[in-house]
C-alpha positions in Angstrom: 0.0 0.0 0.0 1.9 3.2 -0.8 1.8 6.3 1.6 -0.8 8.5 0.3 -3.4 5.8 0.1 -2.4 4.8 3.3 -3.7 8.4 4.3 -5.9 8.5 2.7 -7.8 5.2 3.9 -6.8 6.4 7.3 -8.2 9.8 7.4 -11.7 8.4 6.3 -11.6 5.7 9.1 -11.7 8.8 11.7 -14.8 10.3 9.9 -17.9 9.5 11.7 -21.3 9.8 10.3 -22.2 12.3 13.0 -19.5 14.2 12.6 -19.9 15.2 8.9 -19.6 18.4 7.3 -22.1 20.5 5.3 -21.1 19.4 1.2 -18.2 21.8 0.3 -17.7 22.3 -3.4 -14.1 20.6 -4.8 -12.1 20.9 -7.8 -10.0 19.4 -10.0 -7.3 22.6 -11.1 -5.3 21.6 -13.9 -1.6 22.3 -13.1 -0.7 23.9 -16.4 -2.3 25.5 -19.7 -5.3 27.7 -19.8 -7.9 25.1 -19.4 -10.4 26.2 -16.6 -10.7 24.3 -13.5 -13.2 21.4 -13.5 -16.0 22.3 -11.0 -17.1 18.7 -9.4 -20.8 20.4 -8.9 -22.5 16.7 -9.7 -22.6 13.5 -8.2 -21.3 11.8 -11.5 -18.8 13.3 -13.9 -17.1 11.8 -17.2 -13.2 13.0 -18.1 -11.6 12.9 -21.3 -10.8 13.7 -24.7 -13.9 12.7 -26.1 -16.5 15.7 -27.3 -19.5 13.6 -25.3 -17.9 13.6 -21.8 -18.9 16.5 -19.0 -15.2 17.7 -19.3 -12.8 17.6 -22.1 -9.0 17.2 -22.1 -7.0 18.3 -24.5 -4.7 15.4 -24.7 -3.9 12.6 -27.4 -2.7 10.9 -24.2 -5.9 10.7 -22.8 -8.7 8.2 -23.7 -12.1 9.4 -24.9 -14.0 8.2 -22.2 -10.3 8.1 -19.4 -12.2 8.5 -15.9 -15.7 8.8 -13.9 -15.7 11.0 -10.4 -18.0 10.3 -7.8 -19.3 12.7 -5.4 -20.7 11.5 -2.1 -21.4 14.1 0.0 -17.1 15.6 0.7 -16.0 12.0 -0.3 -14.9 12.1 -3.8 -13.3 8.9 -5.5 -12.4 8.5 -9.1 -12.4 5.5 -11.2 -10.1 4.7 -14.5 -13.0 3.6 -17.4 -10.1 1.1 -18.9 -7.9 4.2 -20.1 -4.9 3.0 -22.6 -2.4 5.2 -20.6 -4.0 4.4 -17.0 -4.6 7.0 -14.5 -1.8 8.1 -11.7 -2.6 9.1 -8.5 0.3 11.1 -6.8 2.6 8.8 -9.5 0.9 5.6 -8.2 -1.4 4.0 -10.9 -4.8 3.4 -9.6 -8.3 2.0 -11.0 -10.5 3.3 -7.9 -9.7 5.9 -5.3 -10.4 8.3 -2.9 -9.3 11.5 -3.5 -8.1 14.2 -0.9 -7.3 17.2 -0.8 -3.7 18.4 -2.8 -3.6 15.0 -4.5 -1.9 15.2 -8.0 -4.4 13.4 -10.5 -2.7 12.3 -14.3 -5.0 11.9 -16.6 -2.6 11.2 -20.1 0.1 13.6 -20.2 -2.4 16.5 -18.3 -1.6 16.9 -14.5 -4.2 18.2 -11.9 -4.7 18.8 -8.6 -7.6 18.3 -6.6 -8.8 20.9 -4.0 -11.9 21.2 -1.5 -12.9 24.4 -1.3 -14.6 26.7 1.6 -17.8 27.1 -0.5 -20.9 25.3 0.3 -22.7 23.5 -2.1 -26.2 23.8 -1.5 -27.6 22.0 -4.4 -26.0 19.1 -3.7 -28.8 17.0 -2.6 -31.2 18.0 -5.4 -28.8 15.9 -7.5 -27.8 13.0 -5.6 -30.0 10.0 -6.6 -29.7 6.0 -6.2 -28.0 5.7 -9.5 -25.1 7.7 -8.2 -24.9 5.4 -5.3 -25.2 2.3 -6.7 -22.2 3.4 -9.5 -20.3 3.6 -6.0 -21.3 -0.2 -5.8 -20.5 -0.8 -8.8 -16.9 0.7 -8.8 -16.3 -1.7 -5.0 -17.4 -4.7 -7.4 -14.8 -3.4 -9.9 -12.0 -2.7 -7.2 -11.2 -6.8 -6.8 -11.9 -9.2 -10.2 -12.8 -12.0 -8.1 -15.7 -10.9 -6.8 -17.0 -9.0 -9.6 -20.6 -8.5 -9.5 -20.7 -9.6 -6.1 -23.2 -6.9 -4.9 -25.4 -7.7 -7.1 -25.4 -11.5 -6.7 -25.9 -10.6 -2.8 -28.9 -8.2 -3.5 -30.5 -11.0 -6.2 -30.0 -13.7 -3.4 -30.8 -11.4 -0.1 -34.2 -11.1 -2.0 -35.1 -14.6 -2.4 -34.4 -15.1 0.7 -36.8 -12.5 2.0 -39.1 -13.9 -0.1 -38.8 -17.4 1.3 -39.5 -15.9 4.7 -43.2 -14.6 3.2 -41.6 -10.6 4.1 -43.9 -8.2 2.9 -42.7 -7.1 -0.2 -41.7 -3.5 1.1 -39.0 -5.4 2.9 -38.0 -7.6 0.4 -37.8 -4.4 -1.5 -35.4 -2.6 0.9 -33.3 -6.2 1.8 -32.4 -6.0 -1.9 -30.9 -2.9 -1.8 -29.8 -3.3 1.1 -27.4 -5.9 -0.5 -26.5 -4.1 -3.3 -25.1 -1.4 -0.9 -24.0 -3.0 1.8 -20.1 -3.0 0.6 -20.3 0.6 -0.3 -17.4 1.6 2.3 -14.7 -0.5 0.5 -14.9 2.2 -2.0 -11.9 4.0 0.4 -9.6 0.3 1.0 -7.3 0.2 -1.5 -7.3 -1.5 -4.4 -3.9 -3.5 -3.3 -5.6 -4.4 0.0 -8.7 -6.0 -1.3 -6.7 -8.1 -4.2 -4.5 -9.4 -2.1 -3.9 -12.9 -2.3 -1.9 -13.3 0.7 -2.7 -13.1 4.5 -4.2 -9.5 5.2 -1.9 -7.9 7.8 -3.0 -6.3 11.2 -3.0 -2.7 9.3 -4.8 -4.0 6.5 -7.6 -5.8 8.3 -8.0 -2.8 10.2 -8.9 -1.0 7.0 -11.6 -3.7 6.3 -13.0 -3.9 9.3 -13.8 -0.5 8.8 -15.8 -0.7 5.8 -19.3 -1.2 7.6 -18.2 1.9 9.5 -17.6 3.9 6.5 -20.3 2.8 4.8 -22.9 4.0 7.2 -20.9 7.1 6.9 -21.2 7.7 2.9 -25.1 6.4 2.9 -26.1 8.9 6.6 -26.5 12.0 4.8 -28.7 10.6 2.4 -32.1 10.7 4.1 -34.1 8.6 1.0 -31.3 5.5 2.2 -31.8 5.8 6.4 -33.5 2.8 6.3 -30.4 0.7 5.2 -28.4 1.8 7.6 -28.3 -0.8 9.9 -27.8 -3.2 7.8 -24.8 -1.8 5.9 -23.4 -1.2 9.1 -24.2 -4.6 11.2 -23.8 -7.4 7.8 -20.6 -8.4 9.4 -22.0 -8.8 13.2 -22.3 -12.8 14.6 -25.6 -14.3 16.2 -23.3 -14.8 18.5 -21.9 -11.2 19.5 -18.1 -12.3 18.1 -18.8 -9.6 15.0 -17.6 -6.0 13.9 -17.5 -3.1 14.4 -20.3 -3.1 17.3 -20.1 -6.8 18.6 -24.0 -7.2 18.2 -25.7 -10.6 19.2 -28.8 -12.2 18.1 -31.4 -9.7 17.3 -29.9 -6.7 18.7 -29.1 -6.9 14.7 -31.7 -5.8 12.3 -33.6 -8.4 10.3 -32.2 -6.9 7.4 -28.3 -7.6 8.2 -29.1 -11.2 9.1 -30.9 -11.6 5.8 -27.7 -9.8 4.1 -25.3 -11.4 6.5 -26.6 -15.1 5.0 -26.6 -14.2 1.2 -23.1 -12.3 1.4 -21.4 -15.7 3.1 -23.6 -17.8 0.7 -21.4 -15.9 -2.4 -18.8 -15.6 -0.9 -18.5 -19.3 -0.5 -20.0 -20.1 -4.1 -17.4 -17.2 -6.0 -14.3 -18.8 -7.6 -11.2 -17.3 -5.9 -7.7 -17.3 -7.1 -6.4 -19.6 -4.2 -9.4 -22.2 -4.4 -12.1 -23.3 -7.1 -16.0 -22.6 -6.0 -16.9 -25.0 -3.3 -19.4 -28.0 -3.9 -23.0 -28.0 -2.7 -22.3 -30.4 0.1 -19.3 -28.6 1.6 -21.9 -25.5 1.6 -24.7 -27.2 3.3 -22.3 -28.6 5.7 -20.7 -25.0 6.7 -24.2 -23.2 7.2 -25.6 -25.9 8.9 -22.3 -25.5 11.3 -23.0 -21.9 11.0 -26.6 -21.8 12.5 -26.5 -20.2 15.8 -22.7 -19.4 15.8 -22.6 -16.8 12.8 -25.7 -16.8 11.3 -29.3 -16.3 12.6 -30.5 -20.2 12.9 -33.8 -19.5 11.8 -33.3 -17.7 8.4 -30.4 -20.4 7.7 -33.4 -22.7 7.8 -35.1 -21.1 5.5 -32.1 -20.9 3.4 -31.5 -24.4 3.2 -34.6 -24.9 1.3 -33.7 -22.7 -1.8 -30.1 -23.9 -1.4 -30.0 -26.5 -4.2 -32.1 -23.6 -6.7 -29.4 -21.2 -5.7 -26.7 -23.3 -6.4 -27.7 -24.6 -9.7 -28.1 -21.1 -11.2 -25.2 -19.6 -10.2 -25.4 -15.6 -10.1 
C-alpha cells in the first residue's frame, strides 16, 4: 500500500457519520495551460478527450471516455473507465480511489490537482439519486476481479431469501438494496488491500473492518437510504456477538443484516477465488448448517437451506 493511500484510507476511518460536514464544493485545477478548472458540482462526472464527456481534455494521451468522479457528499473517489495510458494518483497508478485534498491526478500527459474548497454547495442533494450510489457499488465490485458482481449476486439472493420468509414485499424491496449497498465503504480500502492474495496484515484488516463503519458514513446523509443503515453497518455482526464493528448478538441486529449477512457468506462461499475453485453443494450445506447459531441467525439459515440447491444450480 503506498503512503498517500495509506492516508488516505486512514483519514476516512476517523470520519464519523455524525461528525460530517455540510457538502463543500471541490475541484480538480489543472496544473498547467489555460484550461479552466473542472467544477465537481455533480454526483457523477465523465473526463476525457472525447466531445460527449462532461469535461474535455485536450490530450492525445488521454482516452475518450479516461475516468468517472464520484461525489458522495465531501467523499470524492475516481475511477479509471479502462484508459490505454491508465490514470496516476500522486505517481501511483490506480483503477478506484479516494481522493483528498492536494492529490496530484494524471490523466494522459495532463496533470491536476484536486482541492476542496470553503464554498458550500447547496444544491447538492437535489442531484444525488440512487443511480449515483449504486455506480459507488458498482466501482467496489470493480476494485477486486474476483468478486465481480458480487453486490449484485448478494442483492438478487438477499431477496429470495426475504421472499422465502413470506416478508412483505416493502421489505424484500429494501433487503435488496440493502445488498447491493451493503459493501459501499470498501470504496476508500485500497485496491492493493482487497486483491491481495496473501494473509491481510494487522494494518490491513483494520482497514476492512472498517468498511461497515464507512459505509454508514457515505449512505447517513442521504435521508431517502436511512433505512439501510443498519444493515450496511451490522452485515458483518455474529448471532453470536463475536462480529464487527459493534459486537451485536442475536437480534440486537436488524432483520435486514441477518438476511444480508446469509446471502453475502452464501457468495462468498459459491465465488471462484484465485487460491481455491467454487466450493461444492455439500461442503456449503455442511458449513451453514455449522453456522446456524454461531454466525448466522438459525432461523433464516433454515429457510435458506430450502432454496439452497435452486441457488446453487443457477449460479449468479
Amino acid at each position: 500500500m503506498t503512503s498517500s493511500n495509506c492516508e488516505t484510507v486512514i483519514r476516512s476511518s476517523f470520519e464519523s457519520f455524525g461528525d460530517l460536514e455540510l457538502k463543500r464544493k471541490a475541484y480538480l485545477v489543472p496544473q498547467k495551460g489555460t484550461q479552466e478548472p473542472l467544477a465537481l458540482n455533480a454526483p457523477q462526472l465523465i473526463v476525457g478527450r472525447g466531445n460527449d464527456v462532461d469535461y474535455r481534455v485536450v490530450d492525445l494521451q488521454a482516452s475518450r471516455h479516461h475516468v468517472k468522479l464520484l461525489a458522495v457528499y465531501n467523499r470524492y473517489y475516481v475511477q479509471d473507465l479502462g484508459s490505454a495510458n491508465g490514470t496516476f494518483l500522486n505517481g501511483y497508478r490506480v483503477e478506484n480511489e479516494r481522493l483528498a485534498h492536494g492529490d496530484l491526478l494524471l490523466i494522459g500527459s495532463s496533470m491536476f490537482r484536486f482541492e476542496m474548497g470553503e464554498d458550500l454547495d447547496a444544491d447538492y442533494l437535489k442531484k444525488l439519486n440512487l443511480d449515483t450510489v449504486t455506480a459507488l457499488a458498482e466501482a467496489v465490485d470493480k476494485k477486486d476481479p474476483y468478486t465481480a458482481s458480487h453486490s449484485k449476486a448478494v442483492s438478487k439472493v438477499a431477496a429470495r431469501l426475504a421472499g422465502a420468509m413470506q416478508l412483505p414485499p416493502a421489505v424484500i424491496e429494501r433487503v435488496q438494496l440493502a445488498g447491493r449497498l451493503h459493501d459501499i465503504g470498501k470504496i476508500g480500502v485500497p485496491d492493493a488491500v482487497l486483491r491481495k492474495n496473501g494473509r491481510l496484515d494487522d494494518d490491513e484488516f483494520a482497514l476492512i473492518r472498517r468498511h461497515p463503519i464507512d459505509g454508514e458514513a457515505i449512505l447517513a446523509p442521504l435521508a431517502f437510504l436511512s433505512d439501510l443503515l443498519p444493515a450496511v453497518r451490522q452485515h458483518h455482526e455474529r448471532f453470536d456477538g463475536t462480529g464487527y464493528p459493534d459486537g451485536l448478538k442475536g437480534h440486537e441486529t436488524s432483520l435486514d443484516a441477518r438476511i444480508v449477512q446469509v446471502a453475502d457468506t452464501y457468495h462468498a462461499m459459491t465465488s471462484r477465488r484465485p487460491y481455491r475453485d467454487v466450493q461444492s453443494l455439500d461442503f456449503v450445506q455442511d458449513q451453514f448448517t455449522k453456522s446456524a447459531g454461531t454466525q448466522l441467525d438459525p432461523e433464516i439459515v433454515t429457510v435458506f437451506l430450502t432454496l439452497l440447491p435452486s441457488l446453487y444450480s443457477q449460479p449468479s
